[in-house]
Biopython code that builds the backbone (N, CA, C, O; Angstrom):
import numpy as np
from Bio.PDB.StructureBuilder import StructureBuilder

atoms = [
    (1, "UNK", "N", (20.529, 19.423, 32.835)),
    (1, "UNK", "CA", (21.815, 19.510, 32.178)),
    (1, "UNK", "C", (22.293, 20.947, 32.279)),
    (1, "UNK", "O", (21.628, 21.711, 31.578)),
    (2, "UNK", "N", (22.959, 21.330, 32.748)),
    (2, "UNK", "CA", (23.588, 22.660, 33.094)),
    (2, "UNK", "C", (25.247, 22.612, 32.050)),
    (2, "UNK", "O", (25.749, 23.736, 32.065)),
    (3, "UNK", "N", (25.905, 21.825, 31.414)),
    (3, "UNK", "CA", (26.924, 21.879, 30.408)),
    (3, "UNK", "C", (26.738, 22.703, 29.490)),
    (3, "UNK", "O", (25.708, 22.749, 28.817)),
    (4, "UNK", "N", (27.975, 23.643, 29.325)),
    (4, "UNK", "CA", (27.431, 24.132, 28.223)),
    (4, "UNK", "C", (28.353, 23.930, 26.567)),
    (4, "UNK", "O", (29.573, 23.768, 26.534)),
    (5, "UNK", "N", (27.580, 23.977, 25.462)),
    (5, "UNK", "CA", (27.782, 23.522, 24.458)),
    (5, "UNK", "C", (28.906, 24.290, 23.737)),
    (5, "UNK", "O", (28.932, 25.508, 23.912)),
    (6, "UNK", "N", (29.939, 23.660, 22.859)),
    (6, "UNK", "CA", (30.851, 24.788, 21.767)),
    (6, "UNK", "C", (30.279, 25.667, 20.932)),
    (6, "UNK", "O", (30.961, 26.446, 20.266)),
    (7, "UNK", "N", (28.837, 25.630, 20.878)),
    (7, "UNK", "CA", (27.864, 26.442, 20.116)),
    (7, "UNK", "C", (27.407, 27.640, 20.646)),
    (7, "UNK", "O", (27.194, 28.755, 20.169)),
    (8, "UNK", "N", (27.273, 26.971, 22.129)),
    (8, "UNK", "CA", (26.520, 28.614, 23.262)),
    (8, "UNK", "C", (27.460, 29.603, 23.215)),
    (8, "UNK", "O", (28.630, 29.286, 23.430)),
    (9, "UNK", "N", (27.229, 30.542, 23.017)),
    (9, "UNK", "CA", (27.643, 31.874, 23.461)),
    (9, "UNK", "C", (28.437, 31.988, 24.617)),
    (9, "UNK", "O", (28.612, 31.024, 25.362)),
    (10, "UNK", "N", (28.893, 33.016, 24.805)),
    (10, "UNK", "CA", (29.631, 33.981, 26.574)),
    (10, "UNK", "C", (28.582, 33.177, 27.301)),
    (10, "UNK", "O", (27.551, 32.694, 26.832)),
    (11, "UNK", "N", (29.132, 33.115, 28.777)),
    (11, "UNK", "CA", (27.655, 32.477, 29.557)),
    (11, "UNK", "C", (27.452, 33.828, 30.374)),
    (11, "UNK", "O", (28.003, 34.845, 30.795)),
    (12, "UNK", "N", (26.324, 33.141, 30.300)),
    (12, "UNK", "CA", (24.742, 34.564, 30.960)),
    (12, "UNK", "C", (24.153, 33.808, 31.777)),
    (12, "UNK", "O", (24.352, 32.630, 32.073)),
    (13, "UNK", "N", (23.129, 34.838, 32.264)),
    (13, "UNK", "CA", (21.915, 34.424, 33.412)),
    (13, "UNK", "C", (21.072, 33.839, 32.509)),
    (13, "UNK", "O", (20.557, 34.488, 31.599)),
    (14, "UNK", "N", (20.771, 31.965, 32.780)),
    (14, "UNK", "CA", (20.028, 31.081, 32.488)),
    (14, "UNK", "C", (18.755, 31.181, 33.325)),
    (14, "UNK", "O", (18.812, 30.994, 34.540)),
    (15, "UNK", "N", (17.603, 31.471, 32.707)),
    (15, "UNK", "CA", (16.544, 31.110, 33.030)),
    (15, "UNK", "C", (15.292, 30.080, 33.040)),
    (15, "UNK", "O", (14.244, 30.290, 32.430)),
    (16, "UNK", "N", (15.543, 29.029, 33.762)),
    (16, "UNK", "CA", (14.628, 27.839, 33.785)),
    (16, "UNK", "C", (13.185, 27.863, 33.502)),
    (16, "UNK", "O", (12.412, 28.555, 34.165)),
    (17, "UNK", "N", (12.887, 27.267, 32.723)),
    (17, "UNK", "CA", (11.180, 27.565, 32.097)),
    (17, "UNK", "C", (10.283, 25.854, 32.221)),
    (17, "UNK", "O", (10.853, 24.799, 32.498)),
    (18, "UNK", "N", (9.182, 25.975, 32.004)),
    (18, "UNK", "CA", (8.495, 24.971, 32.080)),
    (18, "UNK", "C", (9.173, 23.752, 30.949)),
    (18, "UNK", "O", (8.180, 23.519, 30.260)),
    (19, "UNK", "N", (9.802, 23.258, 30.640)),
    (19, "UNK", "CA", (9.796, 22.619, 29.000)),
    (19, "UNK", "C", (8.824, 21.728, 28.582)),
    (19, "UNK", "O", (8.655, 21.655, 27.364)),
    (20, "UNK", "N", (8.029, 20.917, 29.423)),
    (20, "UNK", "CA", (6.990, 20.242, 28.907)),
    (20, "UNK", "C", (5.607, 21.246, 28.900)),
    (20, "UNK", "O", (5.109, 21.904, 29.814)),
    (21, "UNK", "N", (5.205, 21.079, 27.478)),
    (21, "UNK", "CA", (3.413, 21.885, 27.800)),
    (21, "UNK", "C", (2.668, 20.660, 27.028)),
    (21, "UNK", "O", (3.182, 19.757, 26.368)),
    (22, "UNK", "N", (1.583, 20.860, 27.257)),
    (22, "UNK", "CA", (0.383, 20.142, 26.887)),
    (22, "UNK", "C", (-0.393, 21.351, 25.763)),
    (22, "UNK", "O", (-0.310, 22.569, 25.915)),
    (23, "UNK", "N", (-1.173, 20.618, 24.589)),
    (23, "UNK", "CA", (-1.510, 20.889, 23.426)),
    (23, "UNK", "C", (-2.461, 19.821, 23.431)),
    (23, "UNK", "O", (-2.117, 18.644, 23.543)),
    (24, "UNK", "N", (-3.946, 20.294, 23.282)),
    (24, "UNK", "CA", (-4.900, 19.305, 22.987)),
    (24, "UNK", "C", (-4.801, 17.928, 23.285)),
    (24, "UNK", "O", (-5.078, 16.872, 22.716)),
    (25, "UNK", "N", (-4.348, 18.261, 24.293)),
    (25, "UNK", "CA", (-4.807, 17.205, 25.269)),
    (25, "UNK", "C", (-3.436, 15.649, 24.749)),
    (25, "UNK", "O", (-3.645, 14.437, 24.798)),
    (26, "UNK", "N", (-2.041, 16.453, 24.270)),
    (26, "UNK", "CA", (-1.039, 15.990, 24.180)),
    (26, "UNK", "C", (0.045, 16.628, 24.514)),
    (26, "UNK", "O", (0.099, 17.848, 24.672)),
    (27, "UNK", "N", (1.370, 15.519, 24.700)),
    (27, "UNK", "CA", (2.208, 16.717, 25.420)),
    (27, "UNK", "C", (3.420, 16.302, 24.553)),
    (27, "UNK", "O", (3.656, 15.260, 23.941)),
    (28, "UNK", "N", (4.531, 18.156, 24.790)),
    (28, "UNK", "CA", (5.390, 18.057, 23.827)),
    (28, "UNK", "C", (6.648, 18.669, 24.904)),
    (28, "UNK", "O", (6.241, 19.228, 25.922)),
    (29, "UNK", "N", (7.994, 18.580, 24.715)),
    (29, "UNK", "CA", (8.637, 19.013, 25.451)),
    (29, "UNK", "C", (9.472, 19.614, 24.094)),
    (29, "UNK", "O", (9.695, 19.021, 23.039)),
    (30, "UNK", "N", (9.928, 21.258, 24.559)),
    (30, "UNK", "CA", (10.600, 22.267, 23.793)),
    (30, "UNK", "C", (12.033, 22.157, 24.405)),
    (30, "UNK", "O", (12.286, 22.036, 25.604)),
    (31, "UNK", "N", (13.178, 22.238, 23.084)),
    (31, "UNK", "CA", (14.062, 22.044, 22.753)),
    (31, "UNK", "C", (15.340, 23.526, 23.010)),
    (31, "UNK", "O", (14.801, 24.619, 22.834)),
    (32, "UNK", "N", (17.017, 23.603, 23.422)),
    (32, "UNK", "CA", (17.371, 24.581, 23.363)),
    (32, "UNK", "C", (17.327, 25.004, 21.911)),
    (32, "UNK", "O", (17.527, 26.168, 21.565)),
    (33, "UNK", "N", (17.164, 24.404, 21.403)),
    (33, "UNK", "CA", (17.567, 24.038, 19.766)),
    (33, "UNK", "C", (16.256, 25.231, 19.007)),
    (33, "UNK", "O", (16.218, 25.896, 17.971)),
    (34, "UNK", "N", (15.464, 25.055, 19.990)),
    (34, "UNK", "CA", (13.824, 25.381, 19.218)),
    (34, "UNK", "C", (12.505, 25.075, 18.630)),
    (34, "UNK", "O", (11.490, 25.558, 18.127)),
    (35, "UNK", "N", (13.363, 23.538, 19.134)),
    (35, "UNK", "CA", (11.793, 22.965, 18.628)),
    (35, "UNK", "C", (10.777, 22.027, 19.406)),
    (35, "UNK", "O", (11.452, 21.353, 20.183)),
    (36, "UNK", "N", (10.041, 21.851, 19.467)),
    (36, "UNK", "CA", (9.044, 21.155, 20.066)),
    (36, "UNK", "C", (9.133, 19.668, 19.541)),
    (36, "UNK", "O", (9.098, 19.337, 18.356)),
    (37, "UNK", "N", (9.290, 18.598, 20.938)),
    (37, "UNK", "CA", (9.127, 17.519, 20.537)),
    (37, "UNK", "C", (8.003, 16.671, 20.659)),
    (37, "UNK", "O", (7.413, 17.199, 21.602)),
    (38, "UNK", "N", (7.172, 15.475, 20.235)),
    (38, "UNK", "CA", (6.263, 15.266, 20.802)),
    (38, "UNK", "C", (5.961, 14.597, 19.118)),
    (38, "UNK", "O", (6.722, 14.448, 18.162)),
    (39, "UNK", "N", (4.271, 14.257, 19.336)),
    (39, "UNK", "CA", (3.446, 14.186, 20.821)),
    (39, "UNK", "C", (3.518, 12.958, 21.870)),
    (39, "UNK", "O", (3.523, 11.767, 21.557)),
    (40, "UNK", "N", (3.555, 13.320, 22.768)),
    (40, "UNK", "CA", (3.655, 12.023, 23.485)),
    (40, "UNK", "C", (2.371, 11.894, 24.361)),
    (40, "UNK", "O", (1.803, 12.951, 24.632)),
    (41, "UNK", "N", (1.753, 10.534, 24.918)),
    (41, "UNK", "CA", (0.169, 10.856, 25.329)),
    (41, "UNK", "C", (0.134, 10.509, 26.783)),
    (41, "UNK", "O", (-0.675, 9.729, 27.285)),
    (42, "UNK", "N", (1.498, 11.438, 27.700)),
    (42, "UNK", "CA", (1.250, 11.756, 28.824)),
    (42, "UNK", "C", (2.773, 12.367, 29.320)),
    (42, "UNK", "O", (3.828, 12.007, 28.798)),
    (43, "UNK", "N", (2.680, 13.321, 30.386)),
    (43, "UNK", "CA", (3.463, 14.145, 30.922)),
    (43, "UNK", "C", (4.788, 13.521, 31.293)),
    (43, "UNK", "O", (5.861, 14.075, 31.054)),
    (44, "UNK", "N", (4.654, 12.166, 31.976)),
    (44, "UNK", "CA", (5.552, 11.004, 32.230)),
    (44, "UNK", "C", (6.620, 11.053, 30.701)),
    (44, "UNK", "O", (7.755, 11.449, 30.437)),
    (45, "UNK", "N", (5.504, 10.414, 29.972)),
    (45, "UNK", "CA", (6.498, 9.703, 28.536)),
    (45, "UNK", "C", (7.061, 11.087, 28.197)),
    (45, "UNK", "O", (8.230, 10.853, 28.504)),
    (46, "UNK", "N", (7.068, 12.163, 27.849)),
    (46, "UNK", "CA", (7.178, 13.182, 27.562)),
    (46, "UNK", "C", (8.482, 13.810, 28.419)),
    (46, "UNK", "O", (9.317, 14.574, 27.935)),
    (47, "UNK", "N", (8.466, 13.336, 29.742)),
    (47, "UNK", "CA", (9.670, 14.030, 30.285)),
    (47, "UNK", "C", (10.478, 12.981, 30.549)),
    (47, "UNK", "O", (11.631, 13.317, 30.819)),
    (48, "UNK", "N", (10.237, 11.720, 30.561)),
    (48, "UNK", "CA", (11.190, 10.376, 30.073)),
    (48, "UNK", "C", (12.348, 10.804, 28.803)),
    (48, "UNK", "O", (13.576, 10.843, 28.877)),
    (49, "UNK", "N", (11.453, 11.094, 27.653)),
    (49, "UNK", "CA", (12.211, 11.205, 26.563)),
    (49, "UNK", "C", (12.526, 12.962, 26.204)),
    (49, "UNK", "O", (12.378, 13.461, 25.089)),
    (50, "UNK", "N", (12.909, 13.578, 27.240)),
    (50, "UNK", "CA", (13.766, 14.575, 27.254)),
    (50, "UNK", "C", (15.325, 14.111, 27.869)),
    (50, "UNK", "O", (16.289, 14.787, 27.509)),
    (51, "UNK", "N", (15.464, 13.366, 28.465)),
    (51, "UNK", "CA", (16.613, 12.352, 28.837)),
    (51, "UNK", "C", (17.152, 11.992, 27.821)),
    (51, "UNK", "O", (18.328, 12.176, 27.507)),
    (52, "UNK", "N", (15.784, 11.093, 26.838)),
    (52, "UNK", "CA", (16.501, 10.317, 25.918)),
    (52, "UNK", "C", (16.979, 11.221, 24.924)),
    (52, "UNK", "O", (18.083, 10.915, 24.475)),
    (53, "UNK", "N", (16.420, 12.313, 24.427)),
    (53, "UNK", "CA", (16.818, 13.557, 23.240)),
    (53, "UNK", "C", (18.111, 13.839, 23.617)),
    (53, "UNK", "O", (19.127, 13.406, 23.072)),
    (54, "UNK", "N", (18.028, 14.769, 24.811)),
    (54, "UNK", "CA", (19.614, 15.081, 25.583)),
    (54, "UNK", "C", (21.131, 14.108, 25.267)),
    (54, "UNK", "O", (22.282, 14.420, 24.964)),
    (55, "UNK", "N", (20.434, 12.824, 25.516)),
    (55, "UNK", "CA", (21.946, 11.752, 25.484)),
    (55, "UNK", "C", (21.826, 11.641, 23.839)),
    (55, "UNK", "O", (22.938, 11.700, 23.314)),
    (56, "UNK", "N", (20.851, 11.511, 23.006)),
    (56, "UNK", "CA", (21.271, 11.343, 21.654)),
    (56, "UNK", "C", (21.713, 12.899, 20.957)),
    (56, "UNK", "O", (22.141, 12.854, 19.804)),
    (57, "UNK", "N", (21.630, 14.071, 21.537)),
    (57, "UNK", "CA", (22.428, 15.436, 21.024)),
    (57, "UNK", "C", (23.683, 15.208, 21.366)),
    (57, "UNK", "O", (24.607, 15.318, 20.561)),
    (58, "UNK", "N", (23.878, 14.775, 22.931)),
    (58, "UNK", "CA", (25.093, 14.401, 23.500)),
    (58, "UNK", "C", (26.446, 13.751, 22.515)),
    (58, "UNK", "O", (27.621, 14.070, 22.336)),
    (59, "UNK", "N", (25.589, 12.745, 22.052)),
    (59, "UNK", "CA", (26.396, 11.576, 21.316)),
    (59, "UNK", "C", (26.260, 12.323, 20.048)),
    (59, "UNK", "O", (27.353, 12.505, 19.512)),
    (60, "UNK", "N", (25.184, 12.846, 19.361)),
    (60, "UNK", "CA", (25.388, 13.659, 18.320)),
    (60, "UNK", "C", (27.142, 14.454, 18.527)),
    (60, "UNK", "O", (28.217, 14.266, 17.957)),
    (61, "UNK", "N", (26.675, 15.390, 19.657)),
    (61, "UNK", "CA", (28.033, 15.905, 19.436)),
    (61, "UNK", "C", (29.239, 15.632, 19.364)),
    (61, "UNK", "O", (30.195, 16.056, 18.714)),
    (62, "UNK", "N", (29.025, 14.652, 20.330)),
    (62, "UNK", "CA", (30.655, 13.676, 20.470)),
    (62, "UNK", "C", (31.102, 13.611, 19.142)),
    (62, "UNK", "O", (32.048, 14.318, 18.791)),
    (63, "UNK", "N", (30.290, 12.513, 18.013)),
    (63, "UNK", "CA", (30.715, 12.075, 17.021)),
    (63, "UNK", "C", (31.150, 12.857, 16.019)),
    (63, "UNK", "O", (31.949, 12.474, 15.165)),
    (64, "UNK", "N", (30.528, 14.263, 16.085)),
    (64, "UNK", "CA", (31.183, 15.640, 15.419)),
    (64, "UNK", "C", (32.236, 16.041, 15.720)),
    (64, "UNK", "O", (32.909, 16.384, 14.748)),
    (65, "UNK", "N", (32.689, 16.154, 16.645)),
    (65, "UNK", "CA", (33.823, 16.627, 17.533)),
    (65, "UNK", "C", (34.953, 15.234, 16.770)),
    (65, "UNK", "O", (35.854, 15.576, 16.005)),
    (66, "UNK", "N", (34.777, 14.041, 17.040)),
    (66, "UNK", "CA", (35.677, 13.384, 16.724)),
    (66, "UNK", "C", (36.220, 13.295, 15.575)),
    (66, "UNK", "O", (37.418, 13.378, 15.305)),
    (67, "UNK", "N", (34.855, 13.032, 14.503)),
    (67, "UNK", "CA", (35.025, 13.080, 12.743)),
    (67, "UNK", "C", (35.617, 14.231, 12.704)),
    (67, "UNK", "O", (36.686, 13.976, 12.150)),
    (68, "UNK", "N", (35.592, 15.560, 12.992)),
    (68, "UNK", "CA", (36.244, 16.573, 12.785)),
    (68, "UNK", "C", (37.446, 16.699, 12.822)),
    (68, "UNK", "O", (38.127, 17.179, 11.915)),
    (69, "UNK", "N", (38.064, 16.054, 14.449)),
    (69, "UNK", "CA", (39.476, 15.651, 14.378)),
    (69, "UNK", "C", (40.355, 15.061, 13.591)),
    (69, "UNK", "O", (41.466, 15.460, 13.240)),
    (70, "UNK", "N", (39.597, 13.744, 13.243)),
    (70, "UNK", "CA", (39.881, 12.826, 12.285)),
    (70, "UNK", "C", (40.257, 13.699, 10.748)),
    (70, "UNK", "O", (41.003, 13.348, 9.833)),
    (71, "UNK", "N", (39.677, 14.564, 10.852)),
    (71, "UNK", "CA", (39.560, 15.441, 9.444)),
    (71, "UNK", "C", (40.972, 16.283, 9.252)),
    (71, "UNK", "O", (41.607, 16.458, 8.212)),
    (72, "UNK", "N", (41.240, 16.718, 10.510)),
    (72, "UNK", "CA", (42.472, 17.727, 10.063)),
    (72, "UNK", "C", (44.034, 17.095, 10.494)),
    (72, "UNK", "O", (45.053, 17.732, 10.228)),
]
sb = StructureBuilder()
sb.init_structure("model")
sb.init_model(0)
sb.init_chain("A")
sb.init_seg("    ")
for serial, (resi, resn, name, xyz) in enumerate(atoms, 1):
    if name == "N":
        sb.init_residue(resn, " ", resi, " ")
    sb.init_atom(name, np.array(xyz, "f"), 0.0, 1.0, " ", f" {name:<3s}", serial, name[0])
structure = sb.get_structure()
């Protein structure tokens, strides 16, 4: 996902990082947000549902954006 959010800042030099790591022998994929998701009990399911997080922030935002409109 390279879009960027009404939240991000000026745009800058993005630097691509690992997002899935493994933790005792479980794996978690880290968030722009900051947080670690997980556990999930393999690398697969784990980067499956970084897709699925993404489209539900997605739709998170949408529905903010709209109620907001609706508001003023």
């Amino acid at each position: 996902m390279f879009g960027k959010r009404s939240i991000d800042p000026a745009p800058r030099s993005h630097y691509r990082s690992e997002r899935v790591s493994a933790i005792n022998g479980q794996y978690f994929f880290s968030t722009r947000e900051g947080t670690l998701e997980g556990p999930y009990f393999t690398r697969v399911d784990a980067e499956r549902n970084i897709d699925q997080y993404i489209r539900r922030m997605q739709q998170a935002s949408a529905l903010t954006a709209r109620s907001s409109s609706l508001s003023h």
